[in-house]
C-alpha positions in Angstrom: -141.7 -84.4 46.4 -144.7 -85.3 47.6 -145.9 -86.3 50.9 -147.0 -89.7 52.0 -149.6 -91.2 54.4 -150.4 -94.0 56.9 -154.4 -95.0 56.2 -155.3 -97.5 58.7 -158.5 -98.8 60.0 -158.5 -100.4 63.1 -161.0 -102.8 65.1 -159.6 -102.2 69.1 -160.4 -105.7 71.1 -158.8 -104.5 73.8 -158.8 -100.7 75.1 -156.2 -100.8 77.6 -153.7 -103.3 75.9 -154.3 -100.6 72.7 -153.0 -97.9 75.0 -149.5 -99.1 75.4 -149.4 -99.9 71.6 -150.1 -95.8 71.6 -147.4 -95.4 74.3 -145.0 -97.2 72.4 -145.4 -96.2 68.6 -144.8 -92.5 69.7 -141.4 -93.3 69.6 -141.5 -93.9 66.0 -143.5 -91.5 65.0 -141.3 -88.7 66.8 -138.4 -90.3 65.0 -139.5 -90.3 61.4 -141.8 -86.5 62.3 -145.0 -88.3 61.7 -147.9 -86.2 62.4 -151.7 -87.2 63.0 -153.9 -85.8 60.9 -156.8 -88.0 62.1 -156.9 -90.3 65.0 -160.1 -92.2 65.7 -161.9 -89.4 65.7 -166.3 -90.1 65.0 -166.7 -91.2 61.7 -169.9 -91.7 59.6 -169.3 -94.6 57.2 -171.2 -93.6 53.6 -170.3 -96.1 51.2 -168.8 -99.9 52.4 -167.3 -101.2 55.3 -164.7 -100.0 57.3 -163.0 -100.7 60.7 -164.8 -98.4 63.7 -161.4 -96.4 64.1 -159.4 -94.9 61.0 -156.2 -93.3 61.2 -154.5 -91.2 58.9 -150.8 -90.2 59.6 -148.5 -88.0 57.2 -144.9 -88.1 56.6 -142.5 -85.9 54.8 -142.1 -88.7 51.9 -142.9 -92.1 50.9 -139.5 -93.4 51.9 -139.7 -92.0 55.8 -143.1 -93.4 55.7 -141.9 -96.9 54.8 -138.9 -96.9 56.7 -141.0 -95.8 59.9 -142.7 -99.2 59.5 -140.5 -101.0 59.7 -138.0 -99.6 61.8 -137.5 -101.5 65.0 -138.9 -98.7 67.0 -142.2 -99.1 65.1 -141.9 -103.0 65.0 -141.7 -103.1 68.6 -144.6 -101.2 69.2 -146.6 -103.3 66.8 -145.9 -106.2 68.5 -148.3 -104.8 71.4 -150.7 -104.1 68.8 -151.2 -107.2 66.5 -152.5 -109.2 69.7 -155.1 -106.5 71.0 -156.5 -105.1 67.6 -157.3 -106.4 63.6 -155.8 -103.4 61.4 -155.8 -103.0 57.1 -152.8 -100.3 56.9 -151.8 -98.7 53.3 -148.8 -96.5 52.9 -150.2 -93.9 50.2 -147.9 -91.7 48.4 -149.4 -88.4 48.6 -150.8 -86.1 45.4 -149.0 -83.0 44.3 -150.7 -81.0 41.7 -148.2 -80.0 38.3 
């Protein structure tokens, strides 16, 4: 079964209302064994336009992915979020070779 990923891109309007979003989704994410694989680390953009901060996240499958988001840990945190930050967020099923 493949993996599956968080892809978000994120424009932060306010730092230290951002940081309890981080506080809070950690709780999630220890839940469903998310682990960061990038996270808003520099990044040169090379083709288009993206947010200043990407994120990528991996999760054991698509269905702990999705049910991390909207779990009402995750929820919760995303409530401190949504006022502090402008995100685009895909849940990607990841690619396994035959």
């Amino acid at each position: 079964m493949p993996k599956a990923y968080w892809i978000g891109h994120v424009t932060v309007d306010d730092p230290a209302a951002y940081e309890a979003y981080r506080q809070a989704n950690a709780v999630a994410f220890a839940k469903y064994g998310a682990r960061f694989l990038v996270r808003g680390g520099a990044q040169q953009v090379v083709e288009g336009q993206i947010r200043p901060r990407s994120v990528v996240i991996e999760f054991v499958d698509l269905e702990t992915a999705r049910a991390c988001y909207h779990s009402p840990e995750y929820q919760a945190a995303l409530a401190l979020r949504q006022p502090c930050s402008i995100a685009d967020l895909a849940i990607v099923e990841g690619w396994e070779p035959a």
